[in-house]
C-alpha positions as CSV (number, residue, x, y, z in Angstrom):
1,X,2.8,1.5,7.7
2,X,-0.8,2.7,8.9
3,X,-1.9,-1.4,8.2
4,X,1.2,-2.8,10.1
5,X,0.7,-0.7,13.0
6,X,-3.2,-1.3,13.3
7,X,-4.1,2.2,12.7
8,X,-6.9,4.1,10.7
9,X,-5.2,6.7,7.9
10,X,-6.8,9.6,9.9
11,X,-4.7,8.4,12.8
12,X,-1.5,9.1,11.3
13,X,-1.7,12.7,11.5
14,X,-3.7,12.8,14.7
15,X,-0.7,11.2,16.1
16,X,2.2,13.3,14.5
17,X,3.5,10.2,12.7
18,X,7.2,11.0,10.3
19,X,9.9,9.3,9.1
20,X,13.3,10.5,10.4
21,X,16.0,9.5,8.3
22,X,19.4,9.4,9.4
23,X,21.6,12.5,7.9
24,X,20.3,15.4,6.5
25,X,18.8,13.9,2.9
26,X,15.3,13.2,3.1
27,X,14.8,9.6,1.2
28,X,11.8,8.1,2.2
29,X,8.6,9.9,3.2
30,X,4.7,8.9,4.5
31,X,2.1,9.0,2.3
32,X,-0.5,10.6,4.0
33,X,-3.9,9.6,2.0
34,X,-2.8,6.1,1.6
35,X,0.0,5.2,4.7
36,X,2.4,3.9,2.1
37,X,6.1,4.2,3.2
38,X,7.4,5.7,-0.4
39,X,10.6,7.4,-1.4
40,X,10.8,11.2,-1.3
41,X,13.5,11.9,-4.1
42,X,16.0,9.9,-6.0
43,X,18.3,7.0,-4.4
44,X,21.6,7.2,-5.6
45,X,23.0,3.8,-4.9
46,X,26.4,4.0,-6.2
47,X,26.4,7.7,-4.1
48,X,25.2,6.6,-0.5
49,X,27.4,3.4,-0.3
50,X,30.3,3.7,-3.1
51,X,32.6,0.9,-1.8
52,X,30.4,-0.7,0.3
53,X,28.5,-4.3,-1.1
54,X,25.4,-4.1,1.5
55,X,23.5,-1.3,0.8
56,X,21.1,-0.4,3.7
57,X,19.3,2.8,4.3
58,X,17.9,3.3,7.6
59,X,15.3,5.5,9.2
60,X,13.4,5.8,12.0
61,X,9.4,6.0,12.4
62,X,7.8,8.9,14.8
63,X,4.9,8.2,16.7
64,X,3.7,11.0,19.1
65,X,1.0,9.7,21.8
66,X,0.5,6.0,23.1
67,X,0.5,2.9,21.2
């Protein structure tokens, strides 16, 4: 994430940056030493989309300050 967005891995807690996911499960989370986007816990497939074929889990990247 740090590499995509042009920023240094100090910058991403200077700036506040999270991931928000959508519902109250936390999936995915930040690495903060290496700015990799990684999973938090455990994806249940089958649980999150049980009679859906498309499986897509979406979240939402914070960014305090200017870009």
């Amino acid at each position: 994430v740090a590499k995509d967005l042009g920023l240094q891995l100090r910058e991403l807690s200077d700036r506040g940056m999270r991931i928000q996911n959508k519902g109250r499960t936390q999936y995915l989370a930040l690495h903060g030493k290496t700015g990799h986007l990684v999973t938090a816990q455990r994806i249940d497939r089958e649980q999150l989309c049980l009679l859906v074929e498309k499986c897509v889990l979406r979240c939402e990247l914070i960014v305090e300050g200017e870009m």
